[in-house]
Rosetta silent file (secondary structure, phi, psi, omega in degrees, C-alpha in Angstrom):
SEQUENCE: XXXXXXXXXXXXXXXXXXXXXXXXXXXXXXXXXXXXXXXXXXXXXXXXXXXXXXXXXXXXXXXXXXXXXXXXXX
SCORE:     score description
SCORE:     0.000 S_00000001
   1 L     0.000  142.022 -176.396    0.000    0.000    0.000 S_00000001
   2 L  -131.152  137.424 -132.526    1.343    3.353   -0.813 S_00000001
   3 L   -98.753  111.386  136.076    0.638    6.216    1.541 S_00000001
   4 L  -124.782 -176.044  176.425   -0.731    9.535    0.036 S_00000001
   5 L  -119.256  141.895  178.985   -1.800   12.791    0.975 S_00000001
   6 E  -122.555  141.675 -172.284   -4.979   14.450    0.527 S_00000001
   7 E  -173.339  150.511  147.373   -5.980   17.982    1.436 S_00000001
   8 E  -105.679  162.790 -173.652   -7.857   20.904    0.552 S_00000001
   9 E  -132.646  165.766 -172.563   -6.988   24.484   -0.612 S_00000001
  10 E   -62.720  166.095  177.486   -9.288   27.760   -1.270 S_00000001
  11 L  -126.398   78.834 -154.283   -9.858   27.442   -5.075 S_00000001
  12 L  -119.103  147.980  152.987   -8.331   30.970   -6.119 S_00000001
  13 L   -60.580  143.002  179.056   -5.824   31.329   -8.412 S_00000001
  14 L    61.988    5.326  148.083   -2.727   30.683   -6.591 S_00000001
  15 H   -35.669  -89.512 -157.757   -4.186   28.559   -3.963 S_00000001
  16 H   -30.104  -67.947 -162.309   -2.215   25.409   -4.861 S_00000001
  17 H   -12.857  -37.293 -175.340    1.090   27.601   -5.677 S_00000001
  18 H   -71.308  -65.315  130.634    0.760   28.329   -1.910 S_00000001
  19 H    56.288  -88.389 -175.279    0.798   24.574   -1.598 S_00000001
  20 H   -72.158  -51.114  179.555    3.893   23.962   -3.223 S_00000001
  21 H   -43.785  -52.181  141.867    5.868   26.876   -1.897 S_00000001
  22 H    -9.056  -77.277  157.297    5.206   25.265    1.269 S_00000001
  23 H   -48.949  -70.645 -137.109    6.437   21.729    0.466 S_00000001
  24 H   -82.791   -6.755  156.483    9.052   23.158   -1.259 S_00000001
  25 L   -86.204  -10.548  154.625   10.622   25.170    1.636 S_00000001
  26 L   -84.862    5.899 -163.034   10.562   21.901    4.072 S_00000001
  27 L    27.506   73.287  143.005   12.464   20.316    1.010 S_00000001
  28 L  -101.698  150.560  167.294    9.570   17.776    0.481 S_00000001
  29 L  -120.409  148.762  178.515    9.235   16.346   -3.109 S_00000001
  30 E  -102.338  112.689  179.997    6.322   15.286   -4.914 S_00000001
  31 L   -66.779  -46.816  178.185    6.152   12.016   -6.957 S_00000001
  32 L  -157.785  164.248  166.593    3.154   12.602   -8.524 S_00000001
  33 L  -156.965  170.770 -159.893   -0.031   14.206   -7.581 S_00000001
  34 E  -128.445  158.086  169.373   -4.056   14.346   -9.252 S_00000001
  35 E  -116.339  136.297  173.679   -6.677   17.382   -8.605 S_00000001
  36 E  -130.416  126.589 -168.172  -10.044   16.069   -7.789 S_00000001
  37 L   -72.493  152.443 -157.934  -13.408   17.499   -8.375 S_00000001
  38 L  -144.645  132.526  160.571  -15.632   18.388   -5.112 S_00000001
  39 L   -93.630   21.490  177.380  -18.725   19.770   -4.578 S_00000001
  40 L   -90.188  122.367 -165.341  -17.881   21.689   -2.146 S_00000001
  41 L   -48.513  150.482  160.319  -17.843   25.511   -2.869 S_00000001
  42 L    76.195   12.405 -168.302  -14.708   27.540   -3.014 S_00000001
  43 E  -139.392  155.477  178.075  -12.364   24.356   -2.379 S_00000001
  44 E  -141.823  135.858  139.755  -10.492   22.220   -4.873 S_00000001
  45 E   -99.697  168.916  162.658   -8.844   19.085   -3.931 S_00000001
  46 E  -157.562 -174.802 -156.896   -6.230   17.234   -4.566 S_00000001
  47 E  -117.248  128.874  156.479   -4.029   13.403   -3.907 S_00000001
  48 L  -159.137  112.415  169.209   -0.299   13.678   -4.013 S_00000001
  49 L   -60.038  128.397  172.142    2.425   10.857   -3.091 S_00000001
  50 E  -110.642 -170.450  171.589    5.415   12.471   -1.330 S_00000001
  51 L   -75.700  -46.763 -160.968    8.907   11.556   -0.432 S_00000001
  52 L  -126.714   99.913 -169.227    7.905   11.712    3.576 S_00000001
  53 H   -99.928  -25.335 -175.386    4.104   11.677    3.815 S_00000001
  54 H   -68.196  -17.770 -150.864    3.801   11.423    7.622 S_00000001
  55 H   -92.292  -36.929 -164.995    6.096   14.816    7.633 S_00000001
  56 H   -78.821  -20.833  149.964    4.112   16.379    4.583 S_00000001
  57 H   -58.582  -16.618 -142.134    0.886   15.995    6.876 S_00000001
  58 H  -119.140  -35.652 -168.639    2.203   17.260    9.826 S_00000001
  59 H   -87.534  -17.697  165.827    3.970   20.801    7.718 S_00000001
  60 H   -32.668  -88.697 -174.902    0.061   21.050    5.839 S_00000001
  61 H   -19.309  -55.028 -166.193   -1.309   21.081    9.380 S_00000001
  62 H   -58.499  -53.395 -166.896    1.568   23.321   10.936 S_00000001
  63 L   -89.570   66.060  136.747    0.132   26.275    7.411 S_00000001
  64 L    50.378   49.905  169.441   -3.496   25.933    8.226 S_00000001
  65 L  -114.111  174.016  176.970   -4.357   23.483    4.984 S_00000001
  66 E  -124.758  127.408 -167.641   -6.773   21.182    5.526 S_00000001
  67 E   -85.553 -171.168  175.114   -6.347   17.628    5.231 S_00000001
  68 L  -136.777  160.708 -172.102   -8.680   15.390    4.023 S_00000001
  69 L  -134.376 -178.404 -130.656   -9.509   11.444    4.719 S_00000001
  70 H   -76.083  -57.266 -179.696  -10.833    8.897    2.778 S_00000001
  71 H   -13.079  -58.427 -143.696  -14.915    9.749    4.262 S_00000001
  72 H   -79.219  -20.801 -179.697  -14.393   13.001    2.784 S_00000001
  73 H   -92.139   15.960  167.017  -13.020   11.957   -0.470 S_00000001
  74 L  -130.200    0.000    0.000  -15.778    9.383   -1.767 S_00000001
């Protein structure tokens, strides 16, 4: 089983970017990751396999994103 992470972000232009900037200043890297459609207003998700996924939950949490679990994503 391989471990990803799921979370949401406001769905603005430059939501994600804020995202990434994030990861990318803890020097996590991202193997691959999917955007998923939600009916929930004003939020876009998305799935992404990291290098360190317990860590890349924990620096989400730390910037106020919100993650998401499997309930919320089916």
């Amino acid at each position: 089983i391989r471990r990803v992470n799921a979370f949401a972000i406001p769905d603005v232009p430059g939501g994600l970017s804020r995202v990434l900037k994030i990861l990318s200043d803890a020097d996590i890297s991202i193997e691959y990751m999917y955007a998923l459609i939600t009916v929930e207003a004003g939020k876009a998700y998305s799935v992404m396999r990291t290098c360190d996924t317990e860590r890349c939950d924990k620096v989400l949490l730390e910037n106020g994103i919100e993650l998401l679990d499997e309930k919320k994503l089916h």
